[in-house]
Each structure stands twice: as structure tokens, then as C-alpha cells.
C-alpha positions as semicolon CSV with decimal commas, in nm:
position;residue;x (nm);y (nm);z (nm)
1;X;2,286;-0,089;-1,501
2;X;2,570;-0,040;-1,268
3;X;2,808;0,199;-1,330
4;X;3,090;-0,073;-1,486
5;X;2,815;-0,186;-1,708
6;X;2,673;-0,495;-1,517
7;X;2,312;-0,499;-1,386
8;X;2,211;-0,564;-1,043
9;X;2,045;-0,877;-0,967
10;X;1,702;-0,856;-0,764
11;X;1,873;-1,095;-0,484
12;X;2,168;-0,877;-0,475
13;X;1,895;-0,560;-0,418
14;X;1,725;-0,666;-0,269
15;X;1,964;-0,741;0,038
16;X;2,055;-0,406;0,074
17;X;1,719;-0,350;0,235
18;X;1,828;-0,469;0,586
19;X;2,199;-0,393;0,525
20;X;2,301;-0,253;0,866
21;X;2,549;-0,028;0,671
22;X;2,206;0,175;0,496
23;X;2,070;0,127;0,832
24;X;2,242;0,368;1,060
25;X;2,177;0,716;1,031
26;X;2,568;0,853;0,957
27;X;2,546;0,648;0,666
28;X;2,216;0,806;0,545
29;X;2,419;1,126;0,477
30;X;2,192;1,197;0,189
31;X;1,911;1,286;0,421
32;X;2,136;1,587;0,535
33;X;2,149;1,742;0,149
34;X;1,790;1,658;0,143
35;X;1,731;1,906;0,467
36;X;1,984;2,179;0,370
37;X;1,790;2,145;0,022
38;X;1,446;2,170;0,191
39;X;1,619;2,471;0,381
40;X;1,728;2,688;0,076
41;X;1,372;2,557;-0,117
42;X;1,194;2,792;0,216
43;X;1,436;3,085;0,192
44;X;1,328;3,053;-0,202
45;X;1,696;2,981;-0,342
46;X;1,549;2,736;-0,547
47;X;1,857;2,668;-0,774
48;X;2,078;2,643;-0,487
49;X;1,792;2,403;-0,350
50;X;1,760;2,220;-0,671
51;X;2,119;2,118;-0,653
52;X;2,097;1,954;-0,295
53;X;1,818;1,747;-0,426
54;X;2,033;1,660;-0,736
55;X;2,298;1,568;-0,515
56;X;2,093;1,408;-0,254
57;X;1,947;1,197;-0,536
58;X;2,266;1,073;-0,678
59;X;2,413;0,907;-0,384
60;X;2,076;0,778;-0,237
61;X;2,080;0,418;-0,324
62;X;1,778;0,348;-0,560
63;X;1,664;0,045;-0,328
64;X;1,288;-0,067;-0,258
65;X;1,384;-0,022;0,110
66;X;1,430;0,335;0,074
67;X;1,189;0,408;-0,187
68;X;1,002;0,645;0,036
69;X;1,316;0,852;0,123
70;X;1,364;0,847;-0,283
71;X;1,041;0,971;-0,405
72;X;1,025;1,245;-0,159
73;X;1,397;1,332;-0,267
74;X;1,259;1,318;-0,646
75;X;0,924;1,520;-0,504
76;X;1,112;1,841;-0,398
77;X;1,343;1,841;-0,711
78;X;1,053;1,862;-0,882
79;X;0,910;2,133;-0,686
80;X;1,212;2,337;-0,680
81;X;1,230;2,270;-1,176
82;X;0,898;2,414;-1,113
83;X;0,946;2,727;-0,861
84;X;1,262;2,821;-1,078
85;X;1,134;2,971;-1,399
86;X;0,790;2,986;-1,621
87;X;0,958;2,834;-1,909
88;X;0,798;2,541;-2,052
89;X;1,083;2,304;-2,043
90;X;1,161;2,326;-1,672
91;X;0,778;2,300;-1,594
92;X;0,780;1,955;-1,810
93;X;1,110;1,831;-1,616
94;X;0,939;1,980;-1,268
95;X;0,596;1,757;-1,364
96;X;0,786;1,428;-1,488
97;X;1,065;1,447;-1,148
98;X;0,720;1,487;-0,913
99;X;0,551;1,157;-1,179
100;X;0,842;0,974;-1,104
101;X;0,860;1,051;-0,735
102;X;0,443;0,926;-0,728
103;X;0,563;0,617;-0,878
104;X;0,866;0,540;-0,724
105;X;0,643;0,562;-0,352
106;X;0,295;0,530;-0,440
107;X;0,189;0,622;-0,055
108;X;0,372;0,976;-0,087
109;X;0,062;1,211;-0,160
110;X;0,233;1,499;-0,153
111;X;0,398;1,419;-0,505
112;X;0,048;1,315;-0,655
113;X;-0,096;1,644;-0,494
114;X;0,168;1,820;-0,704
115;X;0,073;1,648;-1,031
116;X;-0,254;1,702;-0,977
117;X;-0,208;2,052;-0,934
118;X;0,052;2,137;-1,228
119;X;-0,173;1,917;-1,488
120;X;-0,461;2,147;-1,323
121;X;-0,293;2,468;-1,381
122;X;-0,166;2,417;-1,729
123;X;-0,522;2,297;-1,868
124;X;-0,664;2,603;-1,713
């Protein structure tokens, strides 16, 4: 649901896809938070990274269009829940953001690689 309450309709979605305003790269400021996030996630400030993604994620718009862009958005947060601490909790929120991500943009094997991995190392 939208955020006055009303849901979207799949027509009304769905033409966001070739809306030239989600087209042009200044309006795709997102990706930018995404890249200062992937930034911070190498220099291993992984909160600091966390919160890009977070941010980057909230003013993406969720449309089948940009699902790739979305998933690999919801990949990294998930990396960065899991590089932050050992605690079970953010390991479970790390494994469900990169599930979601594997979902969202079947194709993105990066985020399957990563479930495959944490469901590997916590049976072992």
C-alpha cells in the first residue's frame, strides 16, 4: 500500500517502467547511496554502509523495471546485517534481506551465492 493508504494498481506500475522521469540517470539518485554504501562496505564501516543501503532502498521505487537495481540494493544490506556483528538476530535479518534480494531478481547470483553460503555456515 501507498503511503496515504491506497494500493497501486498493476497498470499504474507498471507504467513507471518506461517513465522517462526513472529513466535518466540524475533521477536514479539512489544508485549514488548505493556506491558510497558499496564504498564504506570495502573500507569495512559496515554500519555506516548499512545505512546507505537503507537509504538507497527507501527511495528506490519498488518497480519490476528496476527490480535488478532493487535486489542488488537488498543484496549488500544484507551483506553489510551480516559483516556487522555475530549475534544471531542480525545474521537472521542479514540471511532474509539477501532471500528477499534472490527473489525480488531471480538472475542476481550473487544474492543466492550468499544464501547458499550463510545456510552453509550455520549448519556446519
Amino acid at each position: 500500500a501507498w503511503i496515504d493508504g491506497s494500493s497501486p494498481s498493476m497498470i499504474a506500475v507498471a507504467s513507471q517502467i518506461d517513465n522517462p522521469f526513472f529513466q535518466k540517470k540524475e533521477n536514479r539518485f539512489w544508485l549514488d547511496l548505493k556506491e558510497q554504501g558499496n564504498k564504506l562496505f570495502g573500507e569495512k564501516k559496515t554500519e555506516a554502509a548499512r545505512e546507505c543501503y537503507l537509504k538507497a532502498l527507501s527511495v528506490c521505487p519498488f518497480i519490476q523495471g528496476l527490480a535488478k537495481d532493487t535486489s542488488f540494493l537488498t543484496s549488500n544490506l544484507g551483506a553489510a546485517w551480516l559483516s556487522i556483528t555475530n549475534s544471531p538476530v542480525d545474521m537472521i535479518k542479514g540471511a532474509l534481506y539477501m532471500l528477499a534480494a534472490a527473489v525480488i531478481h531471480p538472475p542476481n547470483g550473487r544474492a543466492w551465492v550468499r544464501v547458499s553460503r550463510f545456510l552453509k555456515n550455520t549448519v556446519d
